[in-house]
C-alpha positions as CSV (number, residue, x, y, z in Angstrom):
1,X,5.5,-9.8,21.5
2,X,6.6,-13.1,19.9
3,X,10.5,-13.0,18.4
4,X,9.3,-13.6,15.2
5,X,7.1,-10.6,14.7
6,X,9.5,-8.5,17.0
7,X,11.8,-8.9,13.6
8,X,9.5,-8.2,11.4
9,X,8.3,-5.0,13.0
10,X,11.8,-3.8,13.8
11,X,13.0,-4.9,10.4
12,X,9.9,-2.9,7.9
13,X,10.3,0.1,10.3
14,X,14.1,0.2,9.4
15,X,13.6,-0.5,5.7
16,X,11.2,2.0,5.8
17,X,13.7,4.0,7.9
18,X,15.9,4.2,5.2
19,X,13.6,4.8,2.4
20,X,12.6,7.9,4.2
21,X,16.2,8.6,4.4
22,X,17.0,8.4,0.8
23,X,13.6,10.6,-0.1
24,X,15.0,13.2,2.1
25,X,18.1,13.2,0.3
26,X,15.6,14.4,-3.0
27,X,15.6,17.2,-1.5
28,X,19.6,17.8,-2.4
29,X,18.6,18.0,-5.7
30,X,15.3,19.1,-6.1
31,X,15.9,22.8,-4.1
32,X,19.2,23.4,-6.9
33,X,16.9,22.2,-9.8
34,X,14.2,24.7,-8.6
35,X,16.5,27.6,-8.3
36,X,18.2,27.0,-11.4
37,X,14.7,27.1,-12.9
38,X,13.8,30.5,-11.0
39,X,16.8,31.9,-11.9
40,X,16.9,30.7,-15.4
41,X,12.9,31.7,-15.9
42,X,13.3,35.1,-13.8
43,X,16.7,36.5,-14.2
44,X,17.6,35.3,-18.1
45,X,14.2,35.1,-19.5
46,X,15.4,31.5,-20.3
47,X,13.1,28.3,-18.5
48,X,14.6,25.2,-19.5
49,X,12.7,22.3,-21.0
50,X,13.7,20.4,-17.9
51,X,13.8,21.9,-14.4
52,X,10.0,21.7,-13.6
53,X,9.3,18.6,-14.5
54,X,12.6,16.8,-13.2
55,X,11.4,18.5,-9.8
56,X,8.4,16.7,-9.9
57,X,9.0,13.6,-11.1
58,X,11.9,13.7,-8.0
59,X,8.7,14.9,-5.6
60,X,6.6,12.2,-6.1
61,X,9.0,9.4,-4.7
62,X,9.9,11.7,-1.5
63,X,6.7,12.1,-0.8
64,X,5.5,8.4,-0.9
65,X,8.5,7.6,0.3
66,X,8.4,9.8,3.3
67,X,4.8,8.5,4.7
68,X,5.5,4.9,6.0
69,X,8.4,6.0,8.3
70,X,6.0,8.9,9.0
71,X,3.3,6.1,10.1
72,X,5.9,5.0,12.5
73,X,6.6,8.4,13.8
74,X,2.7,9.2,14.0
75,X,3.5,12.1,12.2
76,X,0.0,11.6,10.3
77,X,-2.8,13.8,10.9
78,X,-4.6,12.9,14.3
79,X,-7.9,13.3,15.8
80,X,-6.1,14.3,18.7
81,X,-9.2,15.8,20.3
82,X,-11.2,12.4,20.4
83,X,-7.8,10.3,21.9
84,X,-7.8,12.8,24.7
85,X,-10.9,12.7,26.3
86,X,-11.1,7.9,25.7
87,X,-9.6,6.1,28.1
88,X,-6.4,4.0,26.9
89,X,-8.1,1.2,26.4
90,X,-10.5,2.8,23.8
91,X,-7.6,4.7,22.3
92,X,-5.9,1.7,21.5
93,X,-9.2,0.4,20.0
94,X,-9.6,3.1,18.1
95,X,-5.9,2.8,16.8
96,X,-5.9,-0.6,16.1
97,X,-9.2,-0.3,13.4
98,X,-7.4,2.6,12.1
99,X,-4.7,0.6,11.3
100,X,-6.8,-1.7,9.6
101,X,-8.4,1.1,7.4
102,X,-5.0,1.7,6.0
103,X,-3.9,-1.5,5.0
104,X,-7.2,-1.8,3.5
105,X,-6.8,1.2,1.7
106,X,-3.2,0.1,0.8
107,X,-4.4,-3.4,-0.5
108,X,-6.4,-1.5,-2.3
109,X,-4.5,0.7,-4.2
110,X,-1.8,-1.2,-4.7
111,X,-4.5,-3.7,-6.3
112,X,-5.0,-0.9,-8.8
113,X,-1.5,1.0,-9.2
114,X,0.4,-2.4,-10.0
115,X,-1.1,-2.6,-13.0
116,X,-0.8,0.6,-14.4
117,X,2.9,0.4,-13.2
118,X,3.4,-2.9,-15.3
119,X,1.6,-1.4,-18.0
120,X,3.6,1.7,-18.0
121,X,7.2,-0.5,-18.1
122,X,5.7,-2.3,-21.2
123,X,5.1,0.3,-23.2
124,X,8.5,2.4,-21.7
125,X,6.2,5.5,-21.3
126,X,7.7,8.9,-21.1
127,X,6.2,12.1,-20.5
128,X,5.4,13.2,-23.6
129,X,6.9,16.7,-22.7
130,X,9.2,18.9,-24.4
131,X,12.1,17.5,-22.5
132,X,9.9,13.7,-22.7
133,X,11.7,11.6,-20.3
134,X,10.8,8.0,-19.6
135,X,8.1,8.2,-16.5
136,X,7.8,4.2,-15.8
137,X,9.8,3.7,-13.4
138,X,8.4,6.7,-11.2
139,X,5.2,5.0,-11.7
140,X,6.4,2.2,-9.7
141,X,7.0,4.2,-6.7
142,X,3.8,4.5,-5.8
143,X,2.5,0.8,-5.6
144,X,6.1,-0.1,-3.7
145,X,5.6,2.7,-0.9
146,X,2.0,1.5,-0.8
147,X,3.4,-2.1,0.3
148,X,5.7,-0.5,2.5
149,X,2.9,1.6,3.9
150,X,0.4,-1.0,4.5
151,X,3.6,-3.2,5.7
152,X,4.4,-0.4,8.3
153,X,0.9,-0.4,9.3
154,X,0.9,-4.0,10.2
155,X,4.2,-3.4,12.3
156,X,2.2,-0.8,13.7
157,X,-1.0,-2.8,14.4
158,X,1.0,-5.6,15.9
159,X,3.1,-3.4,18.2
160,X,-0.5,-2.0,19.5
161,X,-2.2,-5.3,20.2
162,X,1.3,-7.0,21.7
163,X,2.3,-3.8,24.1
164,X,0.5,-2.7,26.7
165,X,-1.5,0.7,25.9
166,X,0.4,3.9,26.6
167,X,-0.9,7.9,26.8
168,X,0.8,9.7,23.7
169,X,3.0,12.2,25.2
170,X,3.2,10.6,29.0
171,X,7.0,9.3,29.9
172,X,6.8,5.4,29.9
């Protein structure tokens, strides 16, 4: 593989590295919200305004966050049962256009979540809860892990066509 797209392909895979870091770290705060909550709702007959929805509003970005170092990982659902019985060569064919469906599909979405994200920092939407917290800049998680998903795929695509095919789960 070309220098030049060697960096790029290390480089998104460790900024995407790190984002999936950082979403995992959610999790330090969204497990003591929920508890609070279950304890607050169960035990003292008391929910708070807050606990549910600061859990979700903290899910969202550890999910989206999570899925492009996930790509890398091939963590993703597989049709395992159709790379099995292709040869390499067809497996890495069969990769490659998957690829390309994702960063389709992430063009594509991020062509339509943008806008609602600008939108949503315009008017400084909140939730329009109880609690109401501002929302807008949640919103913006999803097209930003959508361009880092569709960026991961392109490492990903070029890693396929530059390196020579290789059986998943075979020592290299």
């Amino acid at each position: 593989m070309p220098k030049l797209l060697s960096y790029y392909t290390n480089s998104i895979t460790a900024i995407n590295r790190l984002f999936f870091y950082l979403a995992a770290t959610l999790m330090v705060v969204i497990v003591p919200v929920m508890l609070y909550e279950v304890f607050s709702r169960y035990l003292f007959n008391a929910p708070t305004k807050w606990g549910m929805e600061l859990a979700l509003l903290m899910f969202g970005p550890y999910f989206l966050f999570g899925g492009p170092y996930l790509l890398h990982l091939k963590g993703h659902v597989n049709l395992d049962v159709l790379h099995q019985r292709v040869s390499p060569n067809v497996a890495r064919v069969l990769d490659l256009f998957n690829q390309v469906i994702i960063m389709v599909f992430c063009g594509i979405l991020f062509v339509y979540a943008w806008p609602l994200a600008i939108q949503s920092f315009e008017f400084r939407e909140t939730s329009f809860s109880a609690w109401n917290p501002p929302v807008w800049h949640v919103k913006f998680t999803v097209p930003i892990a959508v361009a880092l998903l569709g960026a991961q795929s392109l490492a990903e695509f070029l890693q396929l066509l530059f390196n020579k095919p290789v059986r998943q789960g075979t020592d290299s």
